[in-house]
N, CA, C and O atoms as a Maestro MAE file, in Angstrom:
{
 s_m_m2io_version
 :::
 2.0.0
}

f_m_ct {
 s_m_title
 :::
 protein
 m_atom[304] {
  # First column is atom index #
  i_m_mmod_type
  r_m_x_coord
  r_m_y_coord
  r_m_z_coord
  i_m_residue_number
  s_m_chain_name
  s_m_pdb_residue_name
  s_m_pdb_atom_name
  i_m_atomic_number
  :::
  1 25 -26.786 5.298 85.543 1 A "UNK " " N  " 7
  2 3 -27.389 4.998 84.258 1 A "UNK " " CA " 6
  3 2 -28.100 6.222 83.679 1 A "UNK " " C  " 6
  4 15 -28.242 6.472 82.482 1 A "UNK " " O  " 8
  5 25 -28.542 6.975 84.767 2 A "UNK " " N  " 7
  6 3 -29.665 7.906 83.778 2 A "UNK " " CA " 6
  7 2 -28.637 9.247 83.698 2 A "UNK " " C  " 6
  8 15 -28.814 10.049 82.780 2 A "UNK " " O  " 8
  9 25 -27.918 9.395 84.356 3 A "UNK " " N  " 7
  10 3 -26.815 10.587 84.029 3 A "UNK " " CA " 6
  11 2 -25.941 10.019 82.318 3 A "UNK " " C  " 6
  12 15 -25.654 10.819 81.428 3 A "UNK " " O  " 8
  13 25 -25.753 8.941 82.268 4 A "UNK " " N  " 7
  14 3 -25.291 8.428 80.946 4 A "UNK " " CA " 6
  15 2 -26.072 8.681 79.380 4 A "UNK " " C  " 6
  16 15 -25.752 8.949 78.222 4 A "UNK " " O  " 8
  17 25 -27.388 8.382 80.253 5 A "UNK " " N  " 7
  18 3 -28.598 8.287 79.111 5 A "UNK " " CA " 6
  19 2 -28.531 10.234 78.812 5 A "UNK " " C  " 6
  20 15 -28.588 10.612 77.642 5 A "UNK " " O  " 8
  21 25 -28.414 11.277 79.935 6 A "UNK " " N  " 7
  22 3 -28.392 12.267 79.712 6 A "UNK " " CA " 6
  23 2 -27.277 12.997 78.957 6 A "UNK " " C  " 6
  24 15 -27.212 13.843 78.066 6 A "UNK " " O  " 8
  25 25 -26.439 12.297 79.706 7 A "UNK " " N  " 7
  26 3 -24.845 12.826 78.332 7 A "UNK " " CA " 6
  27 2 -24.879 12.515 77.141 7 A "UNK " " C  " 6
  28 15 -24.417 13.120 76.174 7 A "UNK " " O  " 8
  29 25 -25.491 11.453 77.197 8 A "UNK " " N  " 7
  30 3 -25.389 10.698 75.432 8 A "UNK " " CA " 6
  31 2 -26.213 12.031 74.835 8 A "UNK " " C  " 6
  32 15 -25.777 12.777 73.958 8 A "UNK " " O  " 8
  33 25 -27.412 12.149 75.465 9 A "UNK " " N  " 7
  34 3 -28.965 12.729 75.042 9 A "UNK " " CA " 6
  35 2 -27.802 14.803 74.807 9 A "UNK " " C  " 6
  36 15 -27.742 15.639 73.905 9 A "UNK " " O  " 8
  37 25 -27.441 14.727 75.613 10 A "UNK " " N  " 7
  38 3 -26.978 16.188 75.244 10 A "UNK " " CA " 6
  39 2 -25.591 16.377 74.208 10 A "UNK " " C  " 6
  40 15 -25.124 17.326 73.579 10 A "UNK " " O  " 8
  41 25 -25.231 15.004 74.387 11 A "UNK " " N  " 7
  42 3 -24.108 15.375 73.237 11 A "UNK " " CA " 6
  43 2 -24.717 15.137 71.755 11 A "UNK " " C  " 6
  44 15 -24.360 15.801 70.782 11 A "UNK " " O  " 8
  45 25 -25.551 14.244 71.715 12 A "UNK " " N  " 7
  46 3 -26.205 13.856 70.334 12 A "UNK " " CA " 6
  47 2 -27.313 15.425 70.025 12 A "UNK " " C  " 6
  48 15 -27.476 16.076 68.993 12 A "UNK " " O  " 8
  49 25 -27.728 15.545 71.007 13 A "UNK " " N  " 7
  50 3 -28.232 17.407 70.806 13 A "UNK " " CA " 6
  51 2 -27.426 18.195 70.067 13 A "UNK " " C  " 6
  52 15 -27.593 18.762 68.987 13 A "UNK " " O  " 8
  53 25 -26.558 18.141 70.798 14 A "UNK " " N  " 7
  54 3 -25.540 19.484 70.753 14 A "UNK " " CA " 6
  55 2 -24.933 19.186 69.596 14 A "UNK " " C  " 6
  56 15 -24.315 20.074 69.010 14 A "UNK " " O  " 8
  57 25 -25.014 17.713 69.001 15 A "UNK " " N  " 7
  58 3 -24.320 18.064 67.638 15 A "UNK " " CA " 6
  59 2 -25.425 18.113 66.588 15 A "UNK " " C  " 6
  60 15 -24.978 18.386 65.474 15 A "UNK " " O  " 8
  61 25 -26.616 17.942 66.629 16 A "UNK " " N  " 7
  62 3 -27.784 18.104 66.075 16 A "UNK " " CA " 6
  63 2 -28.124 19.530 65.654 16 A "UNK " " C  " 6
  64 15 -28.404 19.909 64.517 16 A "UNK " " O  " 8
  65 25 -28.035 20.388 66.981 17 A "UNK " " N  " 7
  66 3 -28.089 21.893 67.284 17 A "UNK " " CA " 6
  67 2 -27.021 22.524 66.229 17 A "UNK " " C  " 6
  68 15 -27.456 23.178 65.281 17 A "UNK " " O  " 8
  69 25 -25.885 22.363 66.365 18 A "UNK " " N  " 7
  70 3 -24.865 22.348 65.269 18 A "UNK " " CA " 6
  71 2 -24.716 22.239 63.587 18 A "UNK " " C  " 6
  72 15 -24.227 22.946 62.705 18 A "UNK " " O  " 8
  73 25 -25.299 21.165 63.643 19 A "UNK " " N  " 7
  74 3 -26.123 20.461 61.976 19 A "UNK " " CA " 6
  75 2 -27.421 21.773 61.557 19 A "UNK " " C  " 6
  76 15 -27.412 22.303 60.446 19 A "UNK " " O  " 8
  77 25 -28.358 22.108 62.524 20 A "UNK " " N  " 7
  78 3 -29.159 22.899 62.279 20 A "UNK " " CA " 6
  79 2 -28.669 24.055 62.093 20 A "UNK " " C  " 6
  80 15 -28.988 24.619 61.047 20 A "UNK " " O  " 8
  81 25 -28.023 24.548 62.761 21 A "UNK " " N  " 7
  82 3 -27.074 26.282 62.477 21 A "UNK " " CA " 6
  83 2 -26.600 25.767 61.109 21 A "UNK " " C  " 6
  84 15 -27.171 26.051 60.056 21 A "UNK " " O  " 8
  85 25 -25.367 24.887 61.218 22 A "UNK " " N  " 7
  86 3 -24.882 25.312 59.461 22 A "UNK " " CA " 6
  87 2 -26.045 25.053 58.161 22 A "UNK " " C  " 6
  88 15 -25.801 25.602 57.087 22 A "UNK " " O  " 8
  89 25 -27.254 24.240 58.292 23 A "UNK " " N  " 7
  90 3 -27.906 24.180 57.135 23 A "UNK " " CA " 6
  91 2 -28.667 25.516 57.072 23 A "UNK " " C  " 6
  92 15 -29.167 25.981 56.047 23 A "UNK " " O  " 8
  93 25 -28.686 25.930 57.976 24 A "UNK " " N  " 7
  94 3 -29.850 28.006 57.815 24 A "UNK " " CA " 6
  95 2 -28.917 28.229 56.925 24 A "UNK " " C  " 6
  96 15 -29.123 28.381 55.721 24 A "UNK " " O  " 8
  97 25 -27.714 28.262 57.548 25 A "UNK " " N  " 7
  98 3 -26.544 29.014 56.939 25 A "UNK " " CA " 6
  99 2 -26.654 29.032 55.876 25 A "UNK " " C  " 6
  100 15 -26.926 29.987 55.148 25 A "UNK " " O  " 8
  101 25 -26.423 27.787 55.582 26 A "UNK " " N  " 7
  102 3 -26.184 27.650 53.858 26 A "UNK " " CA " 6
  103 2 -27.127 27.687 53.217 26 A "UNK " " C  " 6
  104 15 -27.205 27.963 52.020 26 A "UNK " " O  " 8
  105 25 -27.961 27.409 53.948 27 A "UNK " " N  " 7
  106 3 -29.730 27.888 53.088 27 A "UNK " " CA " 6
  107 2 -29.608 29.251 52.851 27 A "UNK " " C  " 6
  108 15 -30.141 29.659 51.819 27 A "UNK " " O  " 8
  109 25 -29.013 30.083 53.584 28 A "UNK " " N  " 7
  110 3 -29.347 31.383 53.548 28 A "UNK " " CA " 6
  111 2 -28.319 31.977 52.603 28 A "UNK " " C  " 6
  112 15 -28.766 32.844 51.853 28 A "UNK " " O  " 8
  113 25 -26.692 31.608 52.461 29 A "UNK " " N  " 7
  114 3 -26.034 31.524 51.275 29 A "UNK " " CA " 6
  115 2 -27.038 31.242 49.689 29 A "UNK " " C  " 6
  116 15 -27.328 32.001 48.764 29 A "UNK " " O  " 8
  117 25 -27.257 30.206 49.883 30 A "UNK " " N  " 7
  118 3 -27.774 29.407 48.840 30 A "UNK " " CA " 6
  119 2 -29.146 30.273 48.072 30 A "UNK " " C  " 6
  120 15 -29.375 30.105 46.874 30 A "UNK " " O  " 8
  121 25 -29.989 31.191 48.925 31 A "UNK " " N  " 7
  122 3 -31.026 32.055 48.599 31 A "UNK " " CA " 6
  123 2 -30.251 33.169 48.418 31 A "UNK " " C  " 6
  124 15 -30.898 33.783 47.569 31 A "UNK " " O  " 8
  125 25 -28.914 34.075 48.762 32 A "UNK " " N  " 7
  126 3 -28.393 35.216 48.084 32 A "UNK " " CA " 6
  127 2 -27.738 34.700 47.040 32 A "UNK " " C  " 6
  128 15 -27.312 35.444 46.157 32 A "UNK " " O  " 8
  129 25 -27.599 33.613 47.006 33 A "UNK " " N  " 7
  130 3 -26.839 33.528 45.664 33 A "UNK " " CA " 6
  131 2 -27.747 33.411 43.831 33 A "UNK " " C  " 6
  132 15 -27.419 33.612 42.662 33 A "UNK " " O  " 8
  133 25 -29.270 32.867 44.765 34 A "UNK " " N  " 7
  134 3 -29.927 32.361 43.456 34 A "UNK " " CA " 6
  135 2 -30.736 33.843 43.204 34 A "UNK " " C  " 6
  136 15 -31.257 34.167 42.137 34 A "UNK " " O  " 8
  137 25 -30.715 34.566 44.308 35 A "UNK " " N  " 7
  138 3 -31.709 36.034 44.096 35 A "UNK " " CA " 6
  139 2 -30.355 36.721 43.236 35 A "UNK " " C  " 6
  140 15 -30.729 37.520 42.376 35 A "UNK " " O  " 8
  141 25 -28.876 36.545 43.324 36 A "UNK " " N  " 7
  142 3 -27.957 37.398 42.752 36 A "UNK " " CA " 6
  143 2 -28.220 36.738 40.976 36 A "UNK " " C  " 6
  144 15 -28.121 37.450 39.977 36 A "UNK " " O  " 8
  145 25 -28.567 35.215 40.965 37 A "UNK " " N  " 7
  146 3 -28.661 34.924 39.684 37 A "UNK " " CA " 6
  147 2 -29.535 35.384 38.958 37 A "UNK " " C  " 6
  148 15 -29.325 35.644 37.773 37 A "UNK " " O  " 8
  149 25 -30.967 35.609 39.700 38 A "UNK " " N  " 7
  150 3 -32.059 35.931 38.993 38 A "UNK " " CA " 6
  151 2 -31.942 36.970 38.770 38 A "UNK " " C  " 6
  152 15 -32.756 37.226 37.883 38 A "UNK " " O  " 8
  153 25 -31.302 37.973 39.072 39 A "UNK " " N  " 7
  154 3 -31.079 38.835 38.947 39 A "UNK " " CA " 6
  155 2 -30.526 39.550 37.613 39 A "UNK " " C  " 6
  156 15 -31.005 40.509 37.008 39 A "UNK " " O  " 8
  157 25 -29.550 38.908 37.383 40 A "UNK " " N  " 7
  158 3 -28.553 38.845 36.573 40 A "UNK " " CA " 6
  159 2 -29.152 38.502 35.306 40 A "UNK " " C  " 6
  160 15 -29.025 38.993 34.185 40 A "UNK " " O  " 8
  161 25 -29.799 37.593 35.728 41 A "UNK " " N  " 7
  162 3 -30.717 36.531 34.460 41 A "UNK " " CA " 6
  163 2 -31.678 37.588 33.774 41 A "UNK " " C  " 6
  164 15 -31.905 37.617 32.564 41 A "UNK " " O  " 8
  165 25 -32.262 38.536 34.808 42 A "UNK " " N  " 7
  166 3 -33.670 39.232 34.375 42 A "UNK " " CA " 6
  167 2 -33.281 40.566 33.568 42 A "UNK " " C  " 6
  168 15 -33.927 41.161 32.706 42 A "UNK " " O  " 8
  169 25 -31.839 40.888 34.198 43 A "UNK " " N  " 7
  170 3 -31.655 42.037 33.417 43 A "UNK " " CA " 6
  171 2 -30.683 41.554 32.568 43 A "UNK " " C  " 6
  172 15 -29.849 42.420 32.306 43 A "UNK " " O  " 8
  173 25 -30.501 40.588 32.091 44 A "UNK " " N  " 7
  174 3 -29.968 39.748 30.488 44 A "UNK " " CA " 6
  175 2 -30.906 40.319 29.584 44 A "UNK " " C  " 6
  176 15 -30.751 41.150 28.690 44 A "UNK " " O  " 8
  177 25 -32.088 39.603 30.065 45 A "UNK " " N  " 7
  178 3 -33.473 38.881 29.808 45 A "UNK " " CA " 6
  179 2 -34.208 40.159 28.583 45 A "UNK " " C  " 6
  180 15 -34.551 40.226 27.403 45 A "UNK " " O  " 8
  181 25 -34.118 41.268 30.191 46 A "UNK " " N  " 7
  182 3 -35.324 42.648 29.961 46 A "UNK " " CA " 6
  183 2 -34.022 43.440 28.941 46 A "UNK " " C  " 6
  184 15 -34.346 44.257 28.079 46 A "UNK " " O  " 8
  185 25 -32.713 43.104 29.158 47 A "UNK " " N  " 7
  186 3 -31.906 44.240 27.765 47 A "UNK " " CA " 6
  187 2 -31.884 43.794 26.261 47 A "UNK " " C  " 6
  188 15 -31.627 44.489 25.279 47 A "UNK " " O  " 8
  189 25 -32.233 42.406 26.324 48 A "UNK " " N  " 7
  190 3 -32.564 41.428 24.990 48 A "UNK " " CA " 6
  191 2 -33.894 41.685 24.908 48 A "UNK " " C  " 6
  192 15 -34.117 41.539 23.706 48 A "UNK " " O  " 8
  193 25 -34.559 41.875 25.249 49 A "UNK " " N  " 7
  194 3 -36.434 42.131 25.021 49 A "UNK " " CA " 6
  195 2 -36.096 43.725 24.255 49 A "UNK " " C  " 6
  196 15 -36.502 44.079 23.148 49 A "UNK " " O  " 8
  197 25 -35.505 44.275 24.913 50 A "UNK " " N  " 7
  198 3 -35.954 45.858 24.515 50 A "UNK " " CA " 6
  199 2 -34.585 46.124 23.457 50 A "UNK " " C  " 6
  200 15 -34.415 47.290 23.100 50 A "UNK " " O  " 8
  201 25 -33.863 45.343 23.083 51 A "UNK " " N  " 7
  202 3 -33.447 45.452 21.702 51 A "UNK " " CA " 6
  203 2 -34.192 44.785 20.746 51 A "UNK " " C  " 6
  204 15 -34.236 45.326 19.642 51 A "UNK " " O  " 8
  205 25 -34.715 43.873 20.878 52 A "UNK " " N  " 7
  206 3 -35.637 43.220 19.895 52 A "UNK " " CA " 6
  207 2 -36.730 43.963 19.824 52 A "UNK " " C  " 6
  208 15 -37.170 44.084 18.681 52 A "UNK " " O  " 8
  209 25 -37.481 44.651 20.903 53 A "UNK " " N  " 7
  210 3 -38.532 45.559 20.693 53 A "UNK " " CA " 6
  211 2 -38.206 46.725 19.752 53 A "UNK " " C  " 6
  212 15 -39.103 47.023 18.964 53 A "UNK " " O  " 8
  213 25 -36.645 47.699 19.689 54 A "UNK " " N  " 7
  214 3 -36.697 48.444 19.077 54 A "UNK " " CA " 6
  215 2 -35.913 47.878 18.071 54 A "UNK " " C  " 6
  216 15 -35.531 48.944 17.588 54 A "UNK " " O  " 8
  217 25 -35.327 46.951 17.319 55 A "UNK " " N  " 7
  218 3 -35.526 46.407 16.008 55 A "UNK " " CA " 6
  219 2 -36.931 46.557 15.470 55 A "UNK " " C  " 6
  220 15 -37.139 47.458 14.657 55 A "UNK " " O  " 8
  221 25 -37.731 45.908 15.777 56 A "UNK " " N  " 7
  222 3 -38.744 45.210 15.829 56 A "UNK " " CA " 6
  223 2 -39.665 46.570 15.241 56 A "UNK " " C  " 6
  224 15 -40.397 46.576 14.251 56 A "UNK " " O  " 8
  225 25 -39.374 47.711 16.192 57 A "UNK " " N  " 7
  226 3 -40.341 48.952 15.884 57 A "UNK " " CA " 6
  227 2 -39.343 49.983 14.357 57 A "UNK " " C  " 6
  228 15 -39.713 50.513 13.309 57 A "UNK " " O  " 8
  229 25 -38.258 49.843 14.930 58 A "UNK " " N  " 7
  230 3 -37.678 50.119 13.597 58 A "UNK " " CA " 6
  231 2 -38.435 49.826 12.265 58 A "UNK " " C  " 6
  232 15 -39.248 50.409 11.548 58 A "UNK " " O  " 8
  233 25 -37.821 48.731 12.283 59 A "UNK " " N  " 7
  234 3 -38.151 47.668 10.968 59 A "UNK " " CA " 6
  235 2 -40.015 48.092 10.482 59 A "UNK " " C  " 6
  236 15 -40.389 48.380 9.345 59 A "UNK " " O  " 8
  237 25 -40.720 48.022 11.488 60 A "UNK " " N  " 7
  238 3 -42.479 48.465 11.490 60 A "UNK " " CA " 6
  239 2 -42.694 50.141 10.894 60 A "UNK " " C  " 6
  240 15 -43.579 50.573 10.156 60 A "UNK " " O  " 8
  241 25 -41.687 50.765 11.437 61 A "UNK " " N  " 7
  242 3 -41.737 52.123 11.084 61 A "UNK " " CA " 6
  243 2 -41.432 52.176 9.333 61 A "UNK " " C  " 6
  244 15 -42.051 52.850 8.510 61 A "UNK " " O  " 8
  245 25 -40.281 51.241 9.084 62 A "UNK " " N  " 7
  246 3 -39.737 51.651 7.584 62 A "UNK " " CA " 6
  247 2 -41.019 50.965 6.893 62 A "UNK " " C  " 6
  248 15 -41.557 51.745 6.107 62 A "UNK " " O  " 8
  249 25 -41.645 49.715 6.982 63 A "UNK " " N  " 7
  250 3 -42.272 49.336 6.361 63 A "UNK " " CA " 6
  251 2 -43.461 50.113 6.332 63 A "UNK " " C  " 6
  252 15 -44.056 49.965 5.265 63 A "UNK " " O  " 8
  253 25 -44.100 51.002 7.243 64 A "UNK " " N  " 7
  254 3 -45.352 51.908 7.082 64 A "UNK " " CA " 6
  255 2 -45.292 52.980 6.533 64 A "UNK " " C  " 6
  256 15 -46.216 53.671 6.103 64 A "UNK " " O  " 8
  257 25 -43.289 53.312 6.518 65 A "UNK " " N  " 7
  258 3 -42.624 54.151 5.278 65 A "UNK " " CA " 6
  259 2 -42.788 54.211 4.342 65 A "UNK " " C  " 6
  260 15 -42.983 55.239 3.694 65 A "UNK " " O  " 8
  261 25 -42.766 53.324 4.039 66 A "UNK " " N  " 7
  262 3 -42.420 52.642 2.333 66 A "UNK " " CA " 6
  263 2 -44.279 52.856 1.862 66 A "UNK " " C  " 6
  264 15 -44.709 53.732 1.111 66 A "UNK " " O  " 8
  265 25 -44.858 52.099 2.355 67 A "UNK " " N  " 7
  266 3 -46.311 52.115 1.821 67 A "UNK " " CA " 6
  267 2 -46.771 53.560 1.997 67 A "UNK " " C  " 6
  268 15 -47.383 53.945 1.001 67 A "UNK " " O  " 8
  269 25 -46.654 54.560 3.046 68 A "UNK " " N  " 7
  270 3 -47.236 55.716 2.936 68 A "UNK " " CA " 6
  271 2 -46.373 56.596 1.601 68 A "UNK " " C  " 6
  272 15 -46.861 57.484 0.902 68 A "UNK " " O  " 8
  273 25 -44.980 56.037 1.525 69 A "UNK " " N  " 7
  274 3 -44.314 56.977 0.267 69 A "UNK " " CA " 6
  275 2 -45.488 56.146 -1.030 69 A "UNK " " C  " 6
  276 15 -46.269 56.909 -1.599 69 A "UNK " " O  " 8
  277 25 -45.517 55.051 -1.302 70 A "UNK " " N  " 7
  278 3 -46.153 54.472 -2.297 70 A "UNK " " CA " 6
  279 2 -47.286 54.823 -2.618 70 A "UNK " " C  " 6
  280 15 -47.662 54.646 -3.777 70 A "UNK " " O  " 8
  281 25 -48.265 55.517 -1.490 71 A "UNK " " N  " 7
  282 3 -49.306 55.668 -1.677 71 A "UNK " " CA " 6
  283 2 -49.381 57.784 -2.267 71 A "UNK " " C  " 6
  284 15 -50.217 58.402 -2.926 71 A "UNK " " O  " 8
  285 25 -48.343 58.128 -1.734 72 A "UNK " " N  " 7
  286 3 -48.187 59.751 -1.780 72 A "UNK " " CA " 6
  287 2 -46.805 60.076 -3.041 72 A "UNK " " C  " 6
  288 15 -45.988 60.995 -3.088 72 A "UNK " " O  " 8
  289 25 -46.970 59.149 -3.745 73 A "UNK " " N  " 7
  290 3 -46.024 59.432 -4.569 73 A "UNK " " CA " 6
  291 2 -47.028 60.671 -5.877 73 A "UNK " " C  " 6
  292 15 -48.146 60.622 -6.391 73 A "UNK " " O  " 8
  293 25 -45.847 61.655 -5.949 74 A "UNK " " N  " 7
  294 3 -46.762 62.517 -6.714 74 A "UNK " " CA " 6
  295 2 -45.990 63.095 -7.687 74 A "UNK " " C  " 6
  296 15 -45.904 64.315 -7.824 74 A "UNK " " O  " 8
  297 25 -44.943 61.616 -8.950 75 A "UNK " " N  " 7
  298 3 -44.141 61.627 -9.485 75 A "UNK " " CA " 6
  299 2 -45.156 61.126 -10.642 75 A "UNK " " C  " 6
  300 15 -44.962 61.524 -11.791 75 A "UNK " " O  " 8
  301 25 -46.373 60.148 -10.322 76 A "UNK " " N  " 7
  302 3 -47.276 59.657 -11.259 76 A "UNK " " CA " 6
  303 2 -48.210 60.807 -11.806 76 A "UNK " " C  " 6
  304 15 -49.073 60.554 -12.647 76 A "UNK " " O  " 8
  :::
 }
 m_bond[303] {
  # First column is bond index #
  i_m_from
  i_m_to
  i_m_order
  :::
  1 1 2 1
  2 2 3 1
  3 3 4 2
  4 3 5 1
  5 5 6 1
  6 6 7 1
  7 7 8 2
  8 7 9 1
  9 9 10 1
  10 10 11 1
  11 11 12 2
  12 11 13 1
  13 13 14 1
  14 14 15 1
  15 15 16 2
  16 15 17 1
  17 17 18 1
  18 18 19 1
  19 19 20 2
  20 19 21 1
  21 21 22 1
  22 22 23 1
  23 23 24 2
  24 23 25 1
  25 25 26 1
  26 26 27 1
  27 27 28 2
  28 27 29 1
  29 29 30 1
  30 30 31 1
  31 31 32 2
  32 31 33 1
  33 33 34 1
  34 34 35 1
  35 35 36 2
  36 35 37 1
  37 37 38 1
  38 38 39 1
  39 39 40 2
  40 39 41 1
  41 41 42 1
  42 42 43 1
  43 43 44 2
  44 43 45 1
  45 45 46 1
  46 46 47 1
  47 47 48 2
  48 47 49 1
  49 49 50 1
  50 50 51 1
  51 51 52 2
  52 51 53 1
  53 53 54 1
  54 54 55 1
  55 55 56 2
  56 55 57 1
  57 57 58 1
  58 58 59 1
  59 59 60 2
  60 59 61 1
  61 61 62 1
  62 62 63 1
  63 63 64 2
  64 63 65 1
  65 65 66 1
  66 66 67 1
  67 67 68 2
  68 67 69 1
  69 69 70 1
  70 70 71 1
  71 71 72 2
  72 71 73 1
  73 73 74 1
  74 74 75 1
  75 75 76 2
  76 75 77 1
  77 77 78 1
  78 78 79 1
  79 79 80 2
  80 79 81 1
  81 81 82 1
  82 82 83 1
  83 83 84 2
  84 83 85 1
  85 85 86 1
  86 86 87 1
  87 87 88 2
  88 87 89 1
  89 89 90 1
  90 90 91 1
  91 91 92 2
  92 91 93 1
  93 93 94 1
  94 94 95 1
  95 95 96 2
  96 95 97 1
  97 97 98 1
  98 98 99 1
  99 99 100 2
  100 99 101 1
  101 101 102 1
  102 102 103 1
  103 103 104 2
  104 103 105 1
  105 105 106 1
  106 106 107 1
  107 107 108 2
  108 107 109 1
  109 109 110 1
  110 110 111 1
  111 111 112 2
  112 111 113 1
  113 113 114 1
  114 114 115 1
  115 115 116 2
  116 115 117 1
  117 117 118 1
  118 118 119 1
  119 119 120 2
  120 119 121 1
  121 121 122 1
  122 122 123 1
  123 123 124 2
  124 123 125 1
  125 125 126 1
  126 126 127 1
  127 127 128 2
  128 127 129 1
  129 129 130 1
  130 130 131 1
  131 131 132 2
  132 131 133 1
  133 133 134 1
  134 134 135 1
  135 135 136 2
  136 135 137 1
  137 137 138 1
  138 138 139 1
  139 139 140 2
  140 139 141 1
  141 141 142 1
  142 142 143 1
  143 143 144 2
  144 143 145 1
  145 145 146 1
  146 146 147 1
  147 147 148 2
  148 147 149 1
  149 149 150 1
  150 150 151 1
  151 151 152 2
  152 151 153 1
  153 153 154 1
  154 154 155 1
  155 155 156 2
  156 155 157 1
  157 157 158 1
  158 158 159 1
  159 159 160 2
  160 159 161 1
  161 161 162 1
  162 162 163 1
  163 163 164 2
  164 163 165 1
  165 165 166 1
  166 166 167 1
  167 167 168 2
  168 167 169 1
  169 169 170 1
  170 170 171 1
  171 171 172 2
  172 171 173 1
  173 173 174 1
  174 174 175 1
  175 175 176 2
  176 175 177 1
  177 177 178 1
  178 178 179 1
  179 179 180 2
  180 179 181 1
  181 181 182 1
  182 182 183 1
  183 183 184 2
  184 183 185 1
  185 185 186 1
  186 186 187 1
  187 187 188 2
  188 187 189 1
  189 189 190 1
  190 190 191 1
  191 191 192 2
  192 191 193 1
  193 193 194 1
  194 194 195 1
  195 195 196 2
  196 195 197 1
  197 197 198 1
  198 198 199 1
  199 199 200 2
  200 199 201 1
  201 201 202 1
  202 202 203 1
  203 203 204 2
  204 203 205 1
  205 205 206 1
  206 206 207 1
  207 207 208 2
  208 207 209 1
  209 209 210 1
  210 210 211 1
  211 211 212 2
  212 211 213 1
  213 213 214 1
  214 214 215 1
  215 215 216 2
  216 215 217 1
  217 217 218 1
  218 218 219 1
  219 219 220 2
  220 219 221 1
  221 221 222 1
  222 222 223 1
  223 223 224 2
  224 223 225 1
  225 225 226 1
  226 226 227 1
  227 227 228 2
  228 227 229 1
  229 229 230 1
  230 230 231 1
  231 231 232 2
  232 231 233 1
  233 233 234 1
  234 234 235 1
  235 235 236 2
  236 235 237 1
  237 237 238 1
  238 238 239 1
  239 239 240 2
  240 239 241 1
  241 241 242 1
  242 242 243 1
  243 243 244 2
  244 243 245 1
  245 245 246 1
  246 246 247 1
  247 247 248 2
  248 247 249 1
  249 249 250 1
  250 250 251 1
  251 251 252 2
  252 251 253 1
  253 253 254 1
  254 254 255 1
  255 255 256 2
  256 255 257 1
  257 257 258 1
  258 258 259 1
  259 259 260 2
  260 259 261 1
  261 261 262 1
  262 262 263 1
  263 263 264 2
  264 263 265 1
  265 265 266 1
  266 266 267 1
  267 267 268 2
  268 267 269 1
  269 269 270 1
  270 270 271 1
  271 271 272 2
  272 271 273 1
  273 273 274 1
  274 274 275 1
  275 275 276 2
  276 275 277 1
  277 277 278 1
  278 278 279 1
  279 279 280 2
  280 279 281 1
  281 281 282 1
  282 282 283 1
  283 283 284 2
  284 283 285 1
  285 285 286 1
  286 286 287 1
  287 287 288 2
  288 287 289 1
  289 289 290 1
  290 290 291 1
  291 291 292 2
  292 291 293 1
  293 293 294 1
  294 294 295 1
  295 295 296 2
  296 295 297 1
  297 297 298 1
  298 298 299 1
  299 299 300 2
  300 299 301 1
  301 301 302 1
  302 302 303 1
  303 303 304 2
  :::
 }
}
């Protein structure tokens, strides 16, 4: 009886032990894959920020253009 109770006890292990290896696994898949997304995501992210920043400074430059010509006009 207790050699039975022990086979059961090591085969239900051993496939337990098994279950635990492949979920690291794929945990550990599953974390290179979302660090490859964020990744991806951030430098979307940061090349859309810094075109809108230099629109953004463009556009600020002509308009401080325009008023410094308006103010130095020496046609009046």
């Amino acid at each position: 009886m207790k050699t039975g109770i022990l086979a059961i006890a090591l085969l239900v292990g051993g496939s337990v032990y098994g279950q635990v290896g492949q979920d690291l696994k794929n945990a550990g898949k599953d974390t290179k894959d979302a660090a490859a997304t964020g990744a991806k995501k951030t430098a979307k992210g940061t090349k859309k920020a810094a075109k809108a920043t230099g629109h953004g400074v463009k556009k600020g430059t002509h308009k401080v253009a325009d008023k410094v010509a308006d103010k130095t006009d020496t046609a009046k």
